[in-house]
C-alpha positions as CSV (number, residue, x, y, z in Angstrom):
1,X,108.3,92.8,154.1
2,X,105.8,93.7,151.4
3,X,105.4,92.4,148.1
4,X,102.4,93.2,146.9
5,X,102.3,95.1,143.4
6,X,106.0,95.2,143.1
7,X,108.4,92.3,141.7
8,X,111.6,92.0,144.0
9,X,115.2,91.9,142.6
10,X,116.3,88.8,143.2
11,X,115.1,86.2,140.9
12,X,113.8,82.5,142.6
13,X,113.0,79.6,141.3
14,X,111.5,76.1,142.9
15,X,113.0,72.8,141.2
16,X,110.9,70.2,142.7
17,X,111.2,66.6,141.5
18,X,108.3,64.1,141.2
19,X,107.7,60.3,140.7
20,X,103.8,59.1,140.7
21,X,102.5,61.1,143.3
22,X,100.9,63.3,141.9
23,X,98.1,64.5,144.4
24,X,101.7,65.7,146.9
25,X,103.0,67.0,143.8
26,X,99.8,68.9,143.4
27,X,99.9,70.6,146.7
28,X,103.1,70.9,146.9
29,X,103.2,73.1,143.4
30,X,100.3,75.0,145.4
31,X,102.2,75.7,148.2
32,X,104.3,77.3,145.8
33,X,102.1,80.0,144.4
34,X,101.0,80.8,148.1
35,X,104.5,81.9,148.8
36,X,104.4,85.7,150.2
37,X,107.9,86.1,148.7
38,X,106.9,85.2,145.4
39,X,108.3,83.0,143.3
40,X,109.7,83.8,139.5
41,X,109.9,80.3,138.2
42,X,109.3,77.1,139.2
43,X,110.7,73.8,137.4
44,X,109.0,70.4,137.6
45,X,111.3,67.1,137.0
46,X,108.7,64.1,136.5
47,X,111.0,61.3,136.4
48,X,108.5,59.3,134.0
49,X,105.4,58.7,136.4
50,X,102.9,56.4,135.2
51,X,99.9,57.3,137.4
52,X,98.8,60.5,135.1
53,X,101.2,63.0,136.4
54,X,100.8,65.3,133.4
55,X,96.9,64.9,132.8
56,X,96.7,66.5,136.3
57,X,99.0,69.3,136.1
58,X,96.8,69.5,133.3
59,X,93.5,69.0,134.6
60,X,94.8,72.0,137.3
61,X,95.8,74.6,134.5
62,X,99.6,73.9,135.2
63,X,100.2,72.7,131.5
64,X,98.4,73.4,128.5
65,X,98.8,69.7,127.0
66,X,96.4,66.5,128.1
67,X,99.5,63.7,127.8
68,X,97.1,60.6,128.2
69,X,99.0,57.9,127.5
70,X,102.1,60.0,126.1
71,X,105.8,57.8,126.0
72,X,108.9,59.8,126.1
73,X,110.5,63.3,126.9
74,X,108.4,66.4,127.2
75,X,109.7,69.8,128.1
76,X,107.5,73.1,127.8
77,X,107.2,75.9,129.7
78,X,104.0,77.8,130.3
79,X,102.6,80.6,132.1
80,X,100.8,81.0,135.9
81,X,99.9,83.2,138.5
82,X,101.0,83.7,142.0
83,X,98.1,83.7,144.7
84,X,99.8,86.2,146.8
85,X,100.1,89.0,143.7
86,X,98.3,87.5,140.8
87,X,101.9,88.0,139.3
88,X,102.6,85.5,136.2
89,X,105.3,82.9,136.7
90,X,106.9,80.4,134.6
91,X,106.1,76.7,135.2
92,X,108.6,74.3,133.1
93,X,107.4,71.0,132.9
94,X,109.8,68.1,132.0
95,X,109.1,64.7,131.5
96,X,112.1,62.8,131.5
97,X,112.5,59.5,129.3
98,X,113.0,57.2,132.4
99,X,113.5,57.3,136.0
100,X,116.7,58.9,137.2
101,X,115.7,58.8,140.3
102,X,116.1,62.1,143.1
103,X,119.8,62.8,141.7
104,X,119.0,62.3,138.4
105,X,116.2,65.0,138.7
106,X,117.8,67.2,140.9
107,X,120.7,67.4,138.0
108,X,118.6,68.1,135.6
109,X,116.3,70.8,136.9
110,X,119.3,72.7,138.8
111,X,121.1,72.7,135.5
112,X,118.1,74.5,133.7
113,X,117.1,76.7,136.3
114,X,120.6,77.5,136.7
115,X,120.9,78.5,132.9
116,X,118.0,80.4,132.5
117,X,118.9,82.8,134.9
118,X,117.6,82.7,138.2
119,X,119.8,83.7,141.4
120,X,118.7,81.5,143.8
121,X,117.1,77.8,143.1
122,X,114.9,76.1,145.9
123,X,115.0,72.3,145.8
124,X,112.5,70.3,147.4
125,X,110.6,66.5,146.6
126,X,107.1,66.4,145.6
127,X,106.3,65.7,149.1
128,X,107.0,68.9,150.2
129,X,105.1,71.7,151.3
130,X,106.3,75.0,152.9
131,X,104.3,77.2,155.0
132,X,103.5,80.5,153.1
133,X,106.0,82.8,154.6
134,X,108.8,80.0,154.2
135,X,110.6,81.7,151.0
136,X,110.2,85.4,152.6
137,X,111.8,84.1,155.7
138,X,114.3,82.8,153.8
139,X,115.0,86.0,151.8
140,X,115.6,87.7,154.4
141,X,119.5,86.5,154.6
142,X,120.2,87.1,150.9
143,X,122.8,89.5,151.4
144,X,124.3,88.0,154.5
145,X,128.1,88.0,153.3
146,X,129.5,84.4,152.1
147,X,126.4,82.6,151.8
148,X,125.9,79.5,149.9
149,X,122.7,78.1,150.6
150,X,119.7,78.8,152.9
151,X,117.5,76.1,154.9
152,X,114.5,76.1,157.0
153,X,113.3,73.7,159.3
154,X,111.8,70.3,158.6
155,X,108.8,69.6,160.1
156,X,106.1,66.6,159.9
157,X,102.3,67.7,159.4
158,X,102.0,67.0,163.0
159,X,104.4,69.7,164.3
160,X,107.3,67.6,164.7
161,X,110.6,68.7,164.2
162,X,112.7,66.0,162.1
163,X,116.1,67.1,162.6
164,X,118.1,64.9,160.2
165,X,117.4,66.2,157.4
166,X,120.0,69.1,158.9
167,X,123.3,68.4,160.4
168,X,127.3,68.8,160.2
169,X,129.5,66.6,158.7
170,X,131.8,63.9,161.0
171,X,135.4,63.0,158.8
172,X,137.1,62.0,161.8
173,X,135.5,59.3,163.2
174,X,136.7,56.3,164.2
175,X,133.6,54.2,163.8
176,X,130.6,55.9,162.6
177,X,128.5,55.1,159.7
178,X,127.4,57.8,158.7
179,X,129.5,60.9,157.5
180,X,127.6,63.4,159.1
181,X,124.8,63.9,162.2
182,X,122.1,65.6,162.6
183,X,121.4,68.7,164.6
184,X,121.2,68.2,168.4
185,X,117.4,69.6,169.0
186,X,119.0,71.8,171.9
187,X,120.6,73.5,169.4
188,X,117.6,74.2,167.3
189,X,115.5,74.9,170.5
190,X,118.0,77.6,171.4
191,X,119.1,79.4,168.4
192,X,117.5,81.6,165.4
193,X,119.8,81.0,163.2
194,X,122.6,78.3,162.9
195,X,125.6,77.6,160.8
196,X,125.5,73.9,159.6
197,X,127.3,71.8,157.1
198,X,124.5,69.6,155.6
199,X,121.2,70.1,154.4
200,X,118.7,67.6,152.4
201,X,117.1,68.2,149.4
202,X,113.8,68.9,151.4
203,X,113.5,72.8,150.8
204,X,117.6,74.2,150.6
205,X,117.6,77.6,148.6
206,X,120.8,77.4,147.2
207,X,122.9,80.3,146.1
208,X,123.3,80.7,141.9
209,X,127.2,82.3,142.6
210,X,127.9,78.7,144.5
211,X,126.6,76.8,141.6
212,X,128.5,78.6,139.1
213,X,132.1,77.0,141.3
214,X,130.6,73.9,142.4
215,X,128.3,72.9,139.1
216,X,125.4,70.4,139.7
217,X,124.4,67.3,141.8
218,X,125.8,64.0,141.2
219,X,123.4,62.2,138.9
220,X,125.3,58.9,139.8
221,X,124.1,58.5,143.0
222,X,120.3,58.1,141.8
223,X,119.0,57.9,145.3
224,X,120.3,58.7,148.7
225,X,123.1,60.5,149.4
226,X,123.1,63.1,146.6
227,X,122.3,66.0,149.3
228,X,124.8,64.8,151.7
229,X,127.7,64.6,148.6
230,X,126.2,68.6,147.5
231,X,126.0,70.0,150.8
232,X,130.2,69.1,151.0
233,X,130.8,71.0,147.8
234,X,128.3,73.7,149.0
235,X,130.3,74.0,152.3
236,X,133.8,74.1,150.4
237,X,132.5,77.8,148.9
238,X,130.4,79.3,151.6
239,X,128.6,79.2,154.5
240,X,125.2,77.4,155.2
241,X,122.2,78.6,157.2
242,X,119.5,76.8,159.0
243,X,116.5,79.4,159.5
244,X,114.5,78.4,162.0
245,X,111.1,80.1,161.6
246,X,111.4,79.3,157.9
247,X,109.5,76.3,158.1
248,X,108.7,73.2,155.3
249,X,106.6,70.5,155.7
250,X,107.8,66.6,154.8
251,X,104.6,65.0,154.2
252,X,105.4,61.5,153.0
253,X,108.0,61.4,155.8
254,X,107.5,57.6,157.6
255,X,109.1,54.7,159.0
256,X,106.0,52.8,160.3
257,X,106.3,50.1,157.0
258,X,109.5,49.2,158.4
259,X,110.5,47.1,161.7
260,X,113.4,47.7,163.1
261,X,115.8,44.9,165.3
262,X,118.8,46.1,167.3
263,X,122.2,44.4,168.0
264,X,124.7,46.4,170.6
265,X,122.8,49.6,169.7
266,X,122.8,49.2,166.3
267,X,119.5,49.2,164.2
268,X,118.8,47.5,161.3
269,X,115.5,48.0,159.3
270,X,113.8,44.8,157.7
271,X,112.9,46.2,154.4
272,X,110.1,44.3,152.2
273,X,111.6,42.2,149.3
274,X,109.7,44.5,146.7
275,X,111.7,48.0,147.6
276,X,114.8,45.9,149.3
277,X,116.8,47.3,145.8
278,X,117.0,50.9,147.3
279,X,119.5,49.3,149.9
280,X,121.8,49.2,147.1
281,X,121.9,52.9,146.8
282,X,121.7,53.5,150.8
283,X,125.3,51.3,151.1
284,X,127.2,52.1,147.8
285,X,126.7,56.0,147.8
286,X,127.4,56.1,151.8
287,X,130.5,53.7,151.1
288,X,131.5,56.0,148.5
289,X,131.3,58.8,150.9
290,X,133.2,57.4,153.4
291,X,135.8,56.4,150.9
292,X,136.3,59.7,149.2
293,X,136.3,61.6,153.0
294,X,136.9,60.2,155.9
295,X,139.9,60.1,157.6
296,X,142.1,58.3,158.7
297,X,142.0,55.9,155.7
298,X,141.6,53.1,158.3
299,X,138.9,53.7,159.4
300,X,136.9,53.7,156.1
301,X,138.3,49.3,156.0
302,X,137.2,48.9,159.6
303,X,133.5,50.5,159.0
304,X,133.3,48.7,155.7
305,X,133.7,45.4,157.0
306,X,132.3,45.5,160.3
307,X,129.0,46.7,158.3
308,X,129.3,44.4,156.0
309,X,129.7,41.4,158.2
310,X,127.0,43.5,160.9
311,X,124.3,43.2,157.6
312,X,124.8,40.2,156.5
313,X,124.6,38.5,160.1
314,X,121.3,40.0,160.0
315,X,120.1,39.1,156.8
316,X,120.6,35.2,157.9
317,X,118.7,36.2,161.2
318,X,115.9,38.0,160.2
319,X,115.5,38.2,156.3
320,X,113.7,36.0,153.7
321,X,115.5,35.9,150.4
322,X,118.6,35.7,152.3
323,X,121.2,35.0,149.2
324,X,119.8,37.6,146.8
325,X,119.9,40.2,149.5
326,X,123.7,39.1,150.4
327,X,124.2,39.4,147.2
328,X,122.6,42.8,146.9
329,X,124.5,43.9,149.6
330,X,128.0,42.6,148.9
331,X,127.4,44.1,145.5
332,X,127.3,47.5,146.5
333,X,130.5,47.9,149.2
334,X,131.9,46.4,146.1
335,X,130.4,49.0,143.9
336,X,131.4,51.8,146.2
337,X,135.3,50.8,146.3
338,X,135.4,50.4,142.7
339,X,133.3,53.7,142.0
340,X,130.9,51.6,140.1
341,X,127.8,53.7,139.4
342,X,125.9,51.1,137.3
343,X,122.1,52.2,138.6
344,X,120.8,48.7,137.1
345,X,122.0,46.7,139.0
346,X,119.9,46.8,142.4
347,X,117.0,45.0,140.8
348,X,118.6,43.0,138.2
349,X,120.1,40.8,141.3
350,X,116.9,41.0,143.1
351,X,114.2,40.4,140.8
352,X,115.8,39.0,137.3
353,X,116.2,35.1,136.9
């Protein structure tokens, strides 16, 4: 497939959302111009970083502003070049007011890209980085009938594959957690192409027709979850495809800050006091899931309180602050049964008073 000196029909765009790291973001924006299928647009959501975000993209030619020390919103577009064609592309560069965290981003930069146009929209973190041919391999099922996103494979810089970022949902179970799993690695060792049900937020190309049914992520959820609640509505209006030679880099993809304990099978990850308020998130919007979708109702009462009691048993075991992560904790099942999407909350129990 050859691009070179021509401009294809179908019109891409990246949304890729970014919170102080800006040295991923800059490769990852790199990455980006490399792609052999070239891209028409790409949309940056800086969810108010603090560690010079903006002089950078600046500094690198992406914006046309120095912001040192700017406060508040920011939103202008400019003008690059591909690598691949020496093509111009538009970057748009938004600086939101405050953290909305992944959801929050991901709203707002699949709602613009959506409006100005472009057929297919490519969401990814700032941690990202797909290999060049990623988007051309991607292309390649455009016109496959029914289609409502496209994924490739996530990898870590070391080659491995990390399959959970791709998987099928589970409404029916009994007793697990989780409302979906991931793909068994047979599966992706033994297939090109495969028809899945979920896909993260780590490089899916998603379909403009499917947004125009099934509108835009749920900024609620702020972080965690947001992909998993998407890829159901994606699934309701078409089909989703895991590419397996389309392949996408999660650099900043690590457990090794965290230890984990086990009970009957069961992990549980000590997380540090400072970044114990995303457990908030993790719990309510997974609750909330569950809630909304699994079946029988039952189950969803049984998995809530088993969890519940499961957490806080290891809380008293292993945890220091033990009543403000209780209370952390009991705060969001209760959140999630009374569809309480109050994003403040997490670290005013933790960390006010």
């Amino acid at each position: 497939m050859e691009f070179q000196g021509q401009r294809h029909i179908k019109r891409v765009s990246a949304v890729v959302v970014t919170f102080n790291r800006k040295d991923l973001l800059a490769e990852c924006l790199q990455s980006l111009r490399n792609q052999s299928y070239p891209l028409d647009g790409i949309y940056v959501i800086d969810n108010a970083s603090s560690d010079g975000t903006g002089e950078l993209l600046y500094e690198k030619g992406y914006i046309g502003e120095a912001l040192q020390n700017y406060k508040g919103a920011w939103s202008k577009c400019y003008k690059i070049k591909n690598s691949v064609d020496g093509e111009g592309l538009k970057l748009h560069y938004i600086r939101l007011d405050e953290n909305k965290g992944g959801a929050g981003g991901f709203y707002e930069g699949v709602k613009r890209a959506y409006h100005e146009g472009y057929d297919w929209l490519w969401l990814m973190d700032d941690d990202a980085e797909p290999l060049n041919d990623a988007l051309e391999k991607l292309s390649k099922y455009f016109d496959e009938k029914n289609i409502s996103a496209l994924s490739g494979l996530v990898k870590t810089p070391d080659d491995n594959i990390v399959p959970f970022h791709r998987g099928y949902f589970d409404f029916n179970s009994f007793w697990n957690y989780k409302i979906a799993e991931s793909v068994q690695s047979e599966l992706i060792d033994n297939n090109e192409v495969l028809e899945i049900d979920v896909t993260s937020f780590v490089g899916v190309l998603i379909n403009r027709k499917s947004i125009t049914k099934i509108r835009f992520p749920k900024k609620e959820f702020f972080i965690y979850g947001d992909d998993y609640e998407y890829s159901i509505r994606l699934r309701s209006v078409g089909r989703i495809l895991l590419i397996m030679d389309s392949v996408i880099l999660h650099k900043d993809f690590k457990t090794n800050d965290q230890a984990t304990k086990e009970i009957l099978g069961n992990p549980y990850y000590i997380i540090k006091y400072d970044k114990y308020w995303t457990r908030y998130y993790e719990i309510r919007n997974n609750m909330w899931l569950l809630k909304k979708y699994r079946k029988p109702i039952l189950s969803y009462w049984m998995i809530m309180i088993i969890s519940w009691l499961f957490n806080v048993f290891m809380i008293v075991l292993y945890d220091d602050h033990k009543f403000k992560r209780i209370h952390l904790t009991t705060s969001a099942y209760a959140g999630a049964f009374n569809d309480d999407f109050d994003n403040k909350r997490a670290k005013e129990i933790l960390y006010k008073g």
